[in-house]
PLY file of the C-alpha trace (Angstrom):
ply
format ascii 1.0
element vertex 196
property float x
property float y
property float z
element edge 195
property int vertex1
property int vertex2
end_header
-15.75 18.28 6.65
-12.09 19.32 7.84
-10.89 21.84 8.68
-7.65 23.11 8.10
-7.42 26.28 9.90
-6.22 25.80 13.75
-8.69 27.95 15.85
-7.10 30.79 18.50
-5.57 29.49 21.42
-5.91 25.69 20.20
-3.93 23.00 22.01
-3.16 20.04 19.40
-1.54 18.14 22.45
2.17 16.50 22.08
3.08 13.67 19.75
3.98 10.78 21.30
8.39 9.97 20.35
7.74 6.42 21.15
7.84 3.97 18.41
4.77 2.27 18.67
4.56 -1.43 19.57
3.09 -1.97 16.04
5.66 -0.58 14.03
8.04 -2.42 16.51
6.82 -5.86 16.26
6.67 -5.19 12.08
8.56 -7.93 10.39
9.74 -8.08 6.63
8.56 -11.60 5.08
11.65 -13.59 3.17
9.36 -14.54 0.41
6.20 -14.11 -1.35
3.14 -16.09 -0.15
0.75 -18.30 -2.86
-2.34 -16.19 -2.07
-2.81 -13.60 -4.51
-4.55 -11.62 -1.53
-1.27 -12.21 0.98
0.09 -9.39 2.53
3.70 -10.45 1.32
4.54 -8.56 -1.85
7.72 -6.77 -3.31
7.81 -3.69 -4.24
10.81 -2.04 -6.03
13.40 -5.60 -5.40
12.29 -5.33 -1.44
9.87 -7.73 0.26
7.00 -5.89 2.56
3.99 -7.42 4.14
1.41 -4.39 3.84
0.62 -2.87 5.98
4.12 -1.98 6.30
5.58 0.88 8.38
6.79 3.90 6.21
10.44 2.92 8.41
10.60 -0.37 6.82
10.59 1.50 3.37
13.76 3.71 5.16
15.17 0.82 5.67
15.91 -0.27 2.17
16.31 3.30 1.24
13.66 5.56 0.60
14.06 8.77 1.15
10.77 11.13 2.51
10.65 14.39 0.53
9.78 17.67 1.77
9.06 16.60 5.20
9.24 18.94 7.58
11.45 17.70 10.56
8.72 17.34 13.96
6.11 16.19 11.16
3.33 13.73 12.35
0.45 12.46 11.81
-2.98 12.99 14.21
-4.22 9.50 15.59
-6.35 7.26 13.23
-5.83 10.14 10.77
-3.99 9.59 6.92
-1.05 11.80 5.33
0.02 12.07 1.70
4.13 11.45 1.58
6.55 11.70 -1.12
9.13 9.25 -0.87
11.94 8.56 -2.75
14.93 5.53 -3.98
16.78 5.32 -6.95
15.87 8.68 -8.67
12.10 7.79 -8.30
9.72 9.51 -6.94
6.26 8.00 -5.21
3.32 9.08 -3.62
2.22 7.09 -0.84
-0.91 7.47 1.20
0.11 6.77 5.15
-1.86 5.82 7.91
-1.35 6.11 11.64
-2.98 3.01 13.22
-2.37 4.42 16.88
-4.79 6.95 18.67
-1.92 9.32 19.38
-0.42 11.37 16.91
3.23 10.26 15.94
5.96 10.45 13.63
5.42 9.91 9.93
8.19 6.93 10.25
5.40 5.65 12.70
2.76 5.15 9.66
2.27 2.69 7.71
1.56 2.63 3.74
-1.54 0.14 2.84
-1.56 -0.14 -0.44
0.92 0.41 -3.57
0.12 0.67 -7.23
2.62 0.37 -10.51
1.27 0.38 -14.10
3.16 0.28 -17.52
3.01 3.94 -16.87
5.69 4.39 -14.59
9.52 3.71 -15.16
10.24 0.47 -15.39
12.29 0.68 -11.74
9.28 1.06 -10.17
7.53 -2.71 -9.71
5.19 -4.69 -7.93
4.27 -8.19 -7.65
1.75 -9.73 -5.59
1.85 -12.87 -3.62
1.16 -15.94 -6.29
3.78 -13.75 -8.84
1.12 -11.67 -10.57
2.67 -8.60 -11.49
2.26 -5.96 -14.72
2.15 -8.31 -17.94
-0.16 -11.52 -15.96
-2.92 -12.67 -18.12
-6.85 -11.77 -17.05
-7.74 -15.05 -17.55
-4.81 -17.04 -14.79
-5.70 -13.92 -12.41
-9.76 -15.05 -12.55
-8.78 -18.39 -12.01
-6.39 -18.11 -9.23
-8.75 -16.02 -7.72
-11.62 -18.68 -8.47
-9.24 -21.22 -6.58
-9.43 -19.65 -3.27
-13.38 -19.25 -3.48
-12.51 -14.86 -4.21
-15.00 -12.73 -5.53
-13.72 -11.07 -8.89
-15.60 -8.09 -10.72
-15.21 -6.55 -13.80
-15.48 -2.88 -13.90
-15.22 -0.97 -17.20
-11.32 -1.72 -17.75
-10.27 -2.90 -14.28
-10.54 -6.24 -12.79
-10.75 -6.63 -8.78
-10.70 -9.58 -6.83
-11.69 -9.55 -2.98
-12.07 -12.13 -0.50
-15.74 -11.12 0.19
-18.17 -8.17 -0.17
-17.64 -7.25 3.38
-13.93 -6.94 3.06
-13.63 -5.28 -0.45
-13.11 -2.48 1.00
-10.43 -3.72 3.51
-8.15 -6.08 1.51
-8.42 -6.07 -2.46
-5.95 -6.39 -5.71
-6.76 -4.14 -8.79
-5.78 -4.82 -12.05
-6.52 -2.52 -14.74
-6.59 -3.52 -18.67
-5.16 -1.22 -21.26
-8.46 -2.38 -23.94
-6.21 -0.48 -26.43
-3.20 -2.27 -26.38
-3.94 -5.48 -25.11
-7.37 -6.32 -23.31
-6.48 -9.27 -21.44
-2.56 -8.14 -20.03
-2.47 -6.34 -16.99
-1.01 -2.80 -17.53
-1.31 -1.37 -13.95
-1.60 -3.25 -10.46
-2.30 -2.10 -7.12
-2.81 -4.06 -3.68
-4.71 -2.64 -0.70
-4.39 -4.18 2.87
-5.85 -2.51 5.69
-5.25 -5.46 8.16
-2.78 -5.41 10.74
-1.92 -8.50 11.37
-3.05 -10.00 14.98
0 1
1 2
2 3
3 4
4 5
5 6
6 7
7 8
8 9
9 10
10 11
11 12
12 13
13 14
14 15
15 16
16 17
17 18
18 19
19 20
20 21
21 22
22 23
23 24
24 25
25 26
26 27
27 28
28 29
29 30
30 31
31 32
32 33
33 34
34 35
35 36
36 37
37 38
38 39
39 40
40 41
41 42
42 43
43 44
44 45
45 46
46 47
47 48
48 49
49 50
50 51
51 52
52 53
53 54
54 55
55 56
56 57
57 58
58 59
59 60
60 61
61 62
62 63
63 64
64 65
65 66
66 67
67 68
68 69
69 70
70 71
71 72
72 73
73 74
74 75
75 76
76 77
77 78
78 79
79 80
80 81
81 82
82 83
83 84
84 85
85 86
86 87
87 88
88 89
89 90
90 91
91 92
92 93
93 94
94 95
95 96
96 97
97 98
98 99
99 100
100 101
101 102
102 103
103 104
104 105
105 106
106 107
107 108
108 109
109 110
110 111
111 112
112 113
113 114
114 115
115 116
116 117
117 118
118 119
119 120
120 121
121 122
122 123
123 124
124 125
125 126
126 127
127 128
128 129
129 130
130 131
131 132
132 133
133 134
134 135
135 136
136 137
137 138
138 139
139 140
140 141
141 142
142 143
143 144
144 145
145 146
146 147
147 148
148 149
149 150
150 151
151 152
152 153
153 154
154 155
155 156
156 157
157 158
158 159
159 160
160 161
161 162
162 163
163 164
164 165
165 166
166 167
167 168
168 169
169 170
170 171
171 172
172 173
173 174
174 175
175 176
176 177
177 178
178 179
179 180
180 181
181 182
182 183
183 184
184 185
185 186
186 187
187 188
188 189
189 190
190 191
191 192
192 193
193 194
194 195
C-alpha cells in the first residue's frame, strides 16, 4: 500500500545534489558482448550496459519530458519518465539504487522493450545480435549454449540464467502467432544487476 497523500507537518528530508558514485563510475561499453543475457545492448544507434543511468541516455540526447525541475526520486524507490530523441517518445521505468533520494539523472533504467509496434527509429538489440526479426529457434539454441533456462509462455519466449534470477536478469521475446510464429515481433531485456 502507498500512499500518496503527504501527512500535516511531514518532513520528506533533503535530496542529496551529489552524483552518486554509481552513476559516476557508469561506463558505456564500445561493443556488444556474445551473451544474449550481457548487459551490453544498443538501444536507438547508442551502446548502454543496463543498468544504465538515465544521464547516460542525456548524453546521446534524450530529452526528459514534463519533469519538474528539483524532481527526484525517494531511495530504493522507482519513477515512471518520459524521455525523448529524435521525435520519439518512451516510457522508461527508473530506479534509484542509492538509499537517499536524488535526482532523476541519478536513476538508472533496467530494462528496455521495442516491438514491430513502434516506429521503426526506435530499436534494440541484445548482446549475441538478436534483435526484432531473430528466429525462435537460433534464440533457444543460443540460449541452450550457455546452459539458460528458456520457457514458453502463451506467445512469448523468455530465457533466464536460472530460476532464482528470472526475476533479476531476463530477455523476452514475444511471437506475433498471426503473422509469423517463429519471428520475434517485440523484445525487451531486464537487468537489475549493478555491476560489482
Amino acid at each position: 500500500m502507498r500512499n500518496f497523500v503527504e501527512p500535516e507537518g511531514y518532513d520528506k528530508g533533503s535530496v542529496s545534489e551529489e552524483v552518486p558514485e554509481i552513476v559516476s563510475s557508469y561506463t558505456a561499453p564500445t561493443e556488444l558482448g556474445d551473451d544474449l543475457l550481457a548487459p551490453q545492448l544498443e538501444f536507438c544507434g547508442d551502446l548502454y550496459s543496463l543498468p544504465a543511468p538515465v544521464s547516460a541516455f542525456l548524453e546521446n540526447g534524450w530529452e526528459l519530458q514534463d519533469v519538474e525541475d528539483g524532481a527526484y526520486v525517494a531511495g530504493r524507490d522507482l519513477e515512471f519518465v518520459d524521455m525523448m530523441k529524435n521525435n520519439q517518445s518512451v516510457h522508461f521505468s527508473v530506479y534509484n539504487f542509492t538509499q537517499d533520494a536524488t535526482a532523476i539523472e541519478n536513476c538508472f533504467v533496467r530494462e528496455l522493450e521495442v516491438g514491430n509496434y513502434d516506429s521503426d527509429a526506435l530499436t534494440l538489440t541484445l548482446s549475441g545480435g538478436f534483435t526484432l526479426g531473430a528466429k525462435k529457434a537460433d534464440l533457444i539454441a543460443a540460449a541452450e549454449e550457455k546452459g539458460y533456462a528458456c520457457d514458453e509462455d502463451g506467445d512469448y519466449l523468455n530465457i533466464y540464467k536460472t530460476a532464482d534470477t528470472k526475476i533479476d536478469n531476463r530477455a523476452q521475446f514475444w511471437f506475433n502467432k498471426d503473422e509469423d510464429p517463429d519471428t520475434v515481433a517485440s523484445v525487451a531485456y531486464r537487468n537489475e544487476i549493478l555491476p560489482e
